[in-house]
OpenMM code with the backbone's topology and positions (N, CA, C; nanometers):
from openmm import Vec3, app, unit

residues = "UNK UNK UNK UNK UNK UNK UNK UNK UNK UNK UNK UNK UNK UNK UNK UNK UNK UNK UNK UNK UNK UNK UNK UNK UNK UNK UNK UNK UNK UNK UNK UNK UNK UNK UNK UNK UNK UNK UNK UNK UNK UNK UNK UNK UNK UNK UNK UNK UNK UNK UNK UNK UNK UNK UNK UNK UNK UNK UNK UNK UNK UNK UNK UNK UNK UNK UNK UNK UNK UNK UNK UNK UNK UNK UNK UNK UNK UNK UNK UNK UNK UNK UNK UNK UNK UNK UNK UNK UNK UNK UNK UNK UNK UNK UNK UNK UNK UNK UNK UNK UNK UNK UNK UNK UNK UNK UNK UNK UNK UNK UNK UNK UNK UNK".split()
positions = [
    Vec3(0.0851, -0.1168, 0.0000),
    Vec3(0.0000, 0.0000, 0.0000),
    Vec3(0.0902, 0.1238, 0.0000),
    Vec3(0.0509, 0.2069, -0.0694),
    Vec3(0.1417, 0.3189, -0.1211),
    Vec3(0.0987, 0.4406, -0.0191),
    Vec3(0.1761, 0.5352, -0.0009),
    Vec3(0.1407, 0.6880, 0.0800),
    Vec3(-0.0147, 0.7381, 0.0706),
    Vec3(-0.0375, 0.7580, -0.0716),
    Vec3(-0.1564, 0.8138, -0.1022),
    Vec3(-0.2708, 0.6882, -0.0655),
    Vec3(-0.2664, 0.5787, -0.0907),
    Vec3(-0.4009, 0.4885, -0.0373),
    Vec3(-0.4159, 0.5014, 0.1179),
    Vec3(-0.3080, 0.5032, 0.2051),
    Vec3(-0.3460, 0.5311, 0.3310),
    Vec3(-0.3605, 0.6140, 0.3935),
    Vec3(-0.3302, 0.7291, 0.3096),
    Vec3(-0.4027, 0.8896, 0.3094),
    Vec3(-0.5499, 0.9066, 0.2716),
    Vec3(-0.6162, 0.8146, 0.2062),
    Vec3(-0.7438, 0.8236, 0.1335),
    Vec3(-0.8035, 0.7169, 0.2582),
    Vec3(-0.7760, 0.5997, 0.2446),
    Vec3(-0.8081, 0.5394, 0.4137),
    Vec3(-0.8275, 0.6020, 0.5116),
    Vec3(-0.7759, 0.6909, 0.5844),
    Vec3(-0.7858, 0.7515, 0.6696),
    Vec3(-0.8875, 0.8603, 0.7261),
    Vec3(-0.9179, 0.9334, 0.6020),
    Vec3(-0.9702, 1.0688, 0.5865),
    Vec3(-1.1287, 1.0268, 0.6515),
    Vec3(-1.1558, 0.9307, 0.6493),
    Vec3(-1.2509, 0.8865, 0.6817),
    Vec3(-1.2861, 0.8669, 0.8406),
    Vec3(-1.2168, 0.8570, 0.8989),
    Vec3(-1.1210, 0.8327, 1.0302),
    Vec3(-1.1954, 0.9693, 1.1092),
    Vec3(-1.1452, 1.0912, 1.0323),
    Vec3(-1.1862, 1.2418, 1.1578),
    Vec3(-1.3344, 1.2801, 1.0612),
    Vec3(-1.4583, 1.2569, 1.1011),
    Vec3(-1.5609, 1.2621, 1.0967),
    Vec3(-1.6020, 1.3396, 1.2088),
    Vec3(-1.7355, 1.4134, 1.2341),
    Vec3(-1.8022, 1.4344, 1.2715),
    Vec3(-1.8525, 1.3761, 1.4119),
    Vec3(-1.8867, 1.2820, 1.3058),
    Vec3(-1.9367, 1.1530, 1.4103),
    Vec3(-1.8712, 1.1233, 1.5084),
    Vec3(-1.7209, 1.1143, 1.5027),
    Vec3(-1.6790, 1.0835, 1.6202),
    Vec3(-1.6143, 1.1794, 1.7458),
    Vec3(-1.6755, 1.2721, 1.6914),
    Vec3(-1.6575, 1.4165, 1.7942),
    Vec3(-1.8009, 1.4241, 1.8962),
    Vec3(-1.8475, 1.4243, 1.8566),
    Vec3(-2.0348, 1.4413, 1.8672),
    Vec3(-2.1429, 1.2480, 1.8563),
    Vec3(-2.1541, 1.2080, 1.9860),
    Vec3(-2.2001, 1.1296, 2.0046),
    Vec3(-2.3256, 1.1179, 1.9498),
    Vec3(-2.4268, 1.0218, 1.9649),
    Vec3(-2.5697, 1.0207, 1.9325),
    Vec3(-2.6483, 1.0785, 2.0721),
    Vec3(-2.7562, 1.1342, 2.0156),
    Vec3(-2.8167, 1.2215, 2.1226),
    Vec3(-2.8453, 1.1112, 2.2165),
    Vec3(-2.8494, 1.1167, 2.3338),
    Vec3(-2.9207, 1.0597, 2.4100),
    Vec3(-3.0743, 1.1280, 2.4910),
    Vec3(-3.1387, 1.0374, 2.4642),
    Vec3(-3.3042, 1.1459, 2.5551),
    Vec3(-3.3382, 1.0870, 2.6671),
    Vec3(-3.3777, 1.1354, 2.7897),
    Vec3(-3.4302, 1.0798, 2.9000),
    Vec3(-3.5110, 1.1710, 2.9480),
    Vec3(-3.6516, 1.1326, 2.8999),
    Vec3(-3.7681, 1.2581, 2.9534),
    Vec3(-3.7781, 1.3926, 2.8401),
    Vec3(-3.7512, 1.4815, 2.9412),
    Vec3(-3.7536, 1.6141, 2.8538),
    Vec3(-3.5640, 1.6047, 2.8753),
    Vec3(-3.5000, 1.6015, 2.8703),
    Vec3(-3.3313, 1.5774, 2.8947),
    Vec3(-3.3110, 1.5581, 2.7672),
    Vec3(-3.2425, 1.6145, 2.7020),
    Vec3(-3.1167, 1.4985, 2.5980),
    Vec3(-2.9773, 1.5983, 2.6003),
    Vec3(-2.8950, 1.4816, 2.5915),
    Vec3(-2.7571, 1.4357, 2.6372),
    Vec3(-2.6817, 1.3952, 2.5306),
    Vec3(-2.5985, 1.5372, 2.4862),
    Vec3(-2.4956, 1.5176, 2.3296),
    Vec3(-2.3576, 1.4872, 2.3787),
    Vec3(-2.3564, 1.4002, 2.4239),
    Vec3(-2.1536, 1.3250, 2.4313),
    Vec3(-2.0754, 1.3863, 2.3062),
    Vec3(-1.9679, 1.4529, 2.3636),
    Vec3(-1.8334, 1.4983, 2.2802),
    Vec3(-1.6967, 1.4730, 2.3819),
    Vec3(-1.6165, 1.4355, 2.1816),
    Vec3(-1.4637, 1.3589, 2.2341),
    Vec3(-1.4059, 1.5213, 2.1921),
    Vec3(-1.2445, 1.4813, 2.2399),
    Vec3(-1.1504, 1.5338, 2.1770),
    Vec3(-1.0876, 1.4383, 2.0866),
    Vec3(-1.0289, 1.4600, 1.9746),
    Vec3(-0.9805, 1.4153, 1.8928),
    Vec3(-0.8579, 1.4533, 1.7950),
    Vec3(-0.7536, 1.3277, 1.7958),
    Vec3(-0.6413, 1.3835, 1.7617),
    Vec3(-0.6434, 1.2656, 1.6666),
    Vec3(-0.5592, 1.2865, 1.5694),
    Vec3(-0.4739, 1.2059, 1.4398),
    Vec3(-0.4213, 1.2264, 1.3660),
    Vec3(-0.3516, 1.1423, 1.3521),
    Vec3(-0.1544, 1.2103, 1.2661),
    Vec3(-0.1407, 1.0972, 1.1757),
    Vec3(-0.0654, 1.1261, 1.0851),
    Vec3(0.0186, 1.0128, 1.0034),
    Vec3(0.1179, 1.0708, 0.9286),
    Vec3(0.1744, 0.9516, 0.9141),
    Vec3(0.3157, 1.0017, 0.8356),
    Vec3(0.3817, 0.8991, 0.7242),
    Vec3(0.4659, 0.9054, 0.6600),
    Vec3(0.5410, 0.8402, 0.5480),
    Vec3(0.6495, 0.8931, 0.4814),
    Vec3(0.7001, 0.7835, 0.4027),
    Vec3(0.8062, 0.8041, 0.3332),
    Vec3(0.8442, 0.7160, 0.2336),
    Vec3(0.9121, 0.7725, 0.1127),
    Vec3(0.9601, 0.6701, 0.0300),
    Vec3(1.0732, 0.7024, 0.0090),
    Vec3(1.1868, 0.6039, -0.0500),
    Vec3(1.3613, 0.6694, -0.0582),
    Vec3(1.3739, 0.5530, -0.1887),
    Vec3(1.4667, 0.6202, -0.2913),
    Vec3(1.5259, 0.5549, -0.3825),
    Vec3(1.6611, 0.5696, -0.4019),
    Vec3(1.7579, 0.4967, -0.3495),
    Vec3(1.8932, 0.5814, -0.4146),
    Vec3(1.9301, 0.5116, -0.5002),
    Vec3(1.9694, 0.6554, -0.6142),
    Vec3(1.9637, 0.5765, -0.7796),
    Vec3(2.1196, 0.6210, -0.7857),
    Vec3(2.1912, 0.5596, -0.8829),
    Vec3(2.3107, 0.5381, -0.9240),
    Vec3(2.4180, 0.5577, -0.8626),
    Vec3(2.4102, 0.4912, -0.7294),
    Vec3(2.5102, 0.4336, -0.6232),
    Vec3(2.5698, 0.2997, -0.6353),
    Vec3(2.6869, 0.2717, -0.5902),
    Vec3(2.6795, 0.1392, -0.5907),
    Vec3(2.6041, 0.0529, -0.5334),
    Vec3(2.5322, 0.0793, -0.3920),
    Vec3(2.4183, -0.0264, -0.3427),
    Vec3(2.3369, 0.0667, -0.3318),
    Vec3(2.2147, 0.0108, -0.4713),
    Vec3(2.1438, 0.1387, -0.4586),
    Vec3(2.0081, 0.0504, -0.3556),
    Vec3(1.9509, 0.1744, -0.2777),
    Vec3(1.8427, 0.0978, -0.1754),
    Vec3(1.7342, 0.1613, -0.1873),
    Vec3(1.6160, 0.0716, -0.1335),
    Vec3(1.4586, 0.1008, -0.1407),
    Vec3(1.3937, 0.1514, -0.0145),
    Vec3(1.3113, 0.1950, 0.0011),
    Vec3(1.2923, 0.2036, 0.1018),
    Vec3(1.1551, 0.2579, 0.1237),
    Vec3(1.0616, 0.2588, 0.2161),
    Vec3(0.9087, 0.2773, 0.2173),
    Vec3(0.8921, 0.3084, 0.3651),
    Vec3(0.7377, 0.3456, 0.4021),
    Vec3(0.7144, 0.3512, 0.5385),
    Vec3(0.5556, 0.4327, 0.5411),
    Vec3(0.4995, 0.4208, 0.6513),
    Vec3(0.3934, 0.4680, 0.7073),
    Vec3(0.3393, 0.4836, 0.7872),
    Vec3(0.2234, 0.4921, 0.8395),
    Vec3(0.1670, 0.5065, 0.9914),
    Vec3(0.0965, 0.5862, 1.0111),
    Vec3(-0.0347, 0.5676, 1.1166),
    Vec3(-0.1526, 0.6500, 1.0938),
    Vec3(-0.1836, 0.6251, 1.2838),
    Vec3(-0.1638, 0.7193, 1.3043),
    Vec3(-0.2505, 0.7489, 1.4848),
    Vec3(-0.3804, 0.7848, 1.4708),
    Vec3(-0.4643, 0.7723, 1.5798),
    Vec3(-0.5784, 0.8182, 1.6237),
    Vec3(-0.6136, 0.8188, 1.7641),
    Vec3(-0.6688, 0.9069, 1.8592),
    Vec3(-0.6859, 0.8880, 1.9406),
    Vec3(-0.8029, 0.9819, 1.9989),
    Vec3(-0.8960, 0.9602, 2.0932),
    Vec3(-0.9777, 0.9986, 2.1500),
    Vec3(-0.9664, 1.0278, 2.2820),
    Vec3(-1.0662, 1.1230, 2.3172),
    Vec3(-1.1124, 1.0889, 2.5068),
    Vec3(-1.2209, 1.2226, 2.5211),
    Vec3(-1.2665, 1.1489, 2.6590),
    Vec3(-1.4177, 1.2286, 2.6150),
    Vec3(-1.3913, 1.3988, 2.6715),
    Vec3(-1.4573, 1.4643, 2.6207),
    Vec3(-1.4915, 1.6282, 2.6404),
    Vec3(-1.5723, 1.6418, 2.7067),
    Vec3(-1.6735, 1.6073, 2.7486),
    Vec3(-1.7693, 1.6464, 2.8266),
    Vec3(-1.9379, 1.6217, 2.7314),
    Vec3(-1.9879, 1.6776, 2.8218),
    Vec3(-2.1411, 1.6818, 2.7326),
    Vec3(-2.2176, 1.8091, 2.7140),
    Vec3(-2.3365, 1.7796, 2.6161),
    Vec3(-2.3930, 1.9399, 2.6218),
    Vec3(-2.5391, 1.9140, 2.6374),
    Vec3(-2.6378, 1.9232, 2.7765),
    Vec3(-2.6925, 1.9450, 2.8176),
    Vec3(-2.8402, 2.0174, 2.7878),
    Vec3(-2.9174, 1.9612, 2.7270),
    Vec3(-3.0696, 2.0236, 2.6339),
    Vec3(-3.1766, 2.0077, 2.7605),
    Vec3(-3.2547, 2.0999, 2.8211),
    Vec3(-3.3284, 2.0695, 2.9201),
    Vec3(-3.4112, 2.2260, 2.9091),
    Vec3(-3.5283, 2.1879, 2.8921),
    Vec3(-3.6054, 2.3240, 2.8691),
    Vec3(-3.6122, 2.4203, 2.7907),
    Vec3(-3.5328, 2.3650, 2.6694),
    Vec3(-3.4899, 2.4719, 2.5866),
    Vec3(-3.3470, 2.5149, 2.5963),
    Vec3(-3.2855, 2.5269, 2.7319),
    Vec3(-3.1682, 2.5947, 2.7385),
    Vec3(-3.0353, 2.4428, 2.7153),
    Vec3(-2.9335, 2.5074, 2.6656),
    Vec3(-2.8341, 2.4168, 2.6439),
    Vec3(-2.6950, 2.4648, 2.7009),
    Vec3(-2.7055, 2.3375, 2.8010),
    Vec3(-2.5232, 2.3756, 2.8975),
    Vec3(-2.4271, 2.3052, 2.8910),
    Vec3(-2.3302, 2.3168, 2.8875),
    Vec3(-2.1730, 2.2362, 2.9137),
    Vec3(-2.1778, 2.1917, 3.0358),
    Vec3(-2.1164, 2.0536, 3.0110),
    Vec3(-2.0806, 1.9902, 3.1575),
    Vec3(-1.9177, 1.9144, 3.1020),
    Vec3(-1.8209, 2.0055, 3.1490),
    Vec3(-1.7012, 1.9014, 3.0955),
    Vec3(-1.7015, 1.7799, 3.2000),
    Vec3(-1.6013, 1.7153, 3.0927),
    Vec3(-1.5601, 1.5785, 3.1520),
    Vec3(-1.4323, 1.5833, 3.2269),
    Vec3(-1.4659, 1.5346, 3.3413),
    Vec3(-1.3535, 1.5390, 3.4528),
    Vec3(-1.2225, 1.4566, 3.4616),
    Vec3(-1.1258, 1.4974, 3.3940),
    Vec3(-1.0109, 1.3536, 3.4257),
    Vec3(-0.9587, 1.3603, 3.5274),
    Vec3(-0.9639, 1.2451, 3.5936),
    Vec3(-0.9275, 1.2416, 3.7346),
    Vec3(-0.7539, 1.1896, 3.7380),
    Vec3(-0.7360, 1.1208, 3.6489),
    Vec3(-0.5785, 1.0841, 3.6286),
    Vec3(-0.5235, 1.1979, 3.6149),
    Vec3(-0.5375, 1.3227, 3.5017),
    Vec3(-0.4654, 1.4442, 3.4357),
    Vec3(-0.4458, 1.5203, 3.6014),
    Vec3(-0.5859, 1.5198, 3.7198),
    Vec3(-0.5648, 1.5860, 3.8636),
    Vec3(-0.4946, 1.5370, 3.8841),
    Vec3(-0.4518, 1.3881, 3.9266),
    Vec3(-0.3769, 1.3187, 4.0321),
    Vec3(-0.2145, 1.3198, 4.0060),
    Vec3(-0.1825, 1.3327, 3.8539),
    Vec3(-0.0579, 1.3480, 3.8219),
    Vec3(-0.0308, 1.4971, 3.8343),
    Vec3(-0.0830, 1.5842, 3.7802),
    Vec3(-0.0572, 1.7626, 3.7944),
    Vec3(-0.0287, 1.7953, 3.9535),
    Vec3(-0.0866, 1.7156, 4.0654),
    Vec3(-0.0759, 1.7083, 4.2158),
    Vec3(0.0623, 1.6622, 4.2073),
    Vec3(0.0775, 1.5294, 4.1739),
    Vec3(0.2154, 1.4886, 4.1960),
    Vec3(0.3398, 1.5770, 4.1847),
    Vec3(0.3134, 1.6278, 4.0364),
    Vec3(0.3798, 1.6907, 3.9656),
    Vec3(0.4000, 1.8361, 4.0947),
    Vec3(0.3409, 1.8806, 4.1258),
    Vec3(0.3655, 2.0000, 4.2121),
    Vec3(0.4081, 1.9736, 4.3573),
    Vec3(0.3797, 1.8530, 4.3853),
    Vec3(0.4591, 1.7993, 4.5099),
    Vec3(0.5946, 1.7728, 4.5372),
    Vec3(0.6446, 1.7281, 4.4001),
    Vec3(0.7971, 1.6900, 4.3953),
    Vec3(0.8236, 1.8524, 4.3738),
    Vec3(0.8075, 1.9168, 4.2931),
    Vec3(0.8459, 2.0663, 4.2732),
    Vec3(0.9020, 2.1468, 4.3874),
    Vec3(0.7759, 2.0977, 4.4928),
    Vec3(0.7206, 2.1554, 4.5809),
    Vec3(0.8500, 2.1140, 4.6983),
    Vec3(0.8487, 1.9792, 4.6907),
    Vec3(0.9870, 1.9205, 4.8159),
    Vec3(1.1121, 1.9465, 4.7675),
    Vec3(1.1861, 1.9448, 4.5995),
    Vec3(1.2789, 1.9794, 4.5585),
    Vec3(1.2709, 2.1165, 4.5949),
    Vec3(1.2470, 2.2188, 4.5833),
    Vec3(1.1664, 2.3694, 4.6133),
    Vec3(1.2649, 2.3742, 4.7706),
    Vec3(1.2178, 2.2592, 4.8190),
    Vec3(1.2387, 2.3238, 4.9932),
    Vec3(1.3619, 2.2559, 5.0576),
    Vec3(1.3954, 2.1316, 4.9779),
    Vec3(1.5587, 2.1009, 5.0177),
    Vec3(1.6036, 2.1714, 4.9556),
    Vec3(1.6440, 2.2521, 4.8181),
    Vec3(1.7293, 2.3236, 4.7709),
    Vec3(1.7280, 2.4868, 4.8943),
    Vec3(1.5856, 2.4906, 4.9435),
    Vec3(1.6399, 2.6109, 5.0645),
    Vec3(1.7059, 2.5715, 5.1800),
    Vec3(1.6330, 2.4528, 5.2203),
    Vec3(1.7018, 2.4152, 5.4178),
    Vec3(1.8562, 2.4110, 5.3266),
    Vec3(1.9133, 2.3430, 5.2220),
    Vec3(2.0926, 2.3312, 5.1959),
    Vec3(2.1288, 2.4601, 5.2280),
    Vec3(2.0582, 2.5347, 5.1518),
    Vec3(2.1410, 2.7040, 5.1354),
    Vec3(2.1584, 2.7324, 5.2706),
    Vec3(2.0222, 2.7196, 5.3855),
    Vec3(2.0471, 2.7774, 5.5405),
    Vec3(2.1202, 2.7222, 5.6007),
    Vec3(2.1280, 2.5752, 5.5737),
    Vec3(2.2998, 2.5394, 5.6182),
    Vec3(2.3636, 2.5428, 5.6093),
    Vec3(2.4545, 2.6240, 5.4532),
    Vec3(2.5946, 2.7132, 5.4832),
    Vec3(2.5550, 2.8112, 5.5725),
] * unit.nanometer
topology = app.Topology()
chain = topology.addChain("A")
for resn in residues:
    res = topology.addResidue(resn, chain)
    for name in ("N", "CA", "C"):
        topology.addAtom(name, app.Element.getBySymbol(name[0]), res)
């Protein structure tokens, strides 16, 4: 499969659809699920011509990835955001400011002990 077929494969991939869930209804409620959405790809082809070992060479690759955004909220007419909470992205950004936070305070108690 060549660059351009898995460029044409793909395109199909970042839709609509998969940003924007199917409505959901409960009562007078309905409930529109949205992702974030990322996708990349890449390639290459190499020929080296009139070398002594002349070489071939090819390549490709296609990412995709999701995770949810939150929802948007239909109730009476009015329509609200409710993001989606990652609780991993909190628990590491905590970490992350804790070590900061203790490196932060041995680099002072050293200094007060010269």
């Amino acid at each position: 499969m060549n660059i351009l077929e898995l460029a044409e494969k793909t395109k199909d991939a970042a839709t609509v659809k998969r940003v924007f869930g199917e409505p959901i209804r409960h009562g007078d409620v309905t409930v529109i699920p949205v992702a974030r959405i990322g996708q990349g790809g890449g390639g290459g082809e190499g020929v080296s011509e009139g070398s002594e070992n002349p070489g071939r060479g090819s390549g490709g690759g296609f990412g995709f990835g999701a995770s949810p955004a939150g929802v948007f909220v239909i109730k009476d007419g009015e329509v609200r955001w409710q993001p989606a909470v990652d609780v991993n992205r909190i628990v590491v950004g905590g970490q992350i400011v804790a070590v900061v936070l203790l490196l932060t305070l041995r680099a002072i108690f050293k200094r007060r002990r010269r």
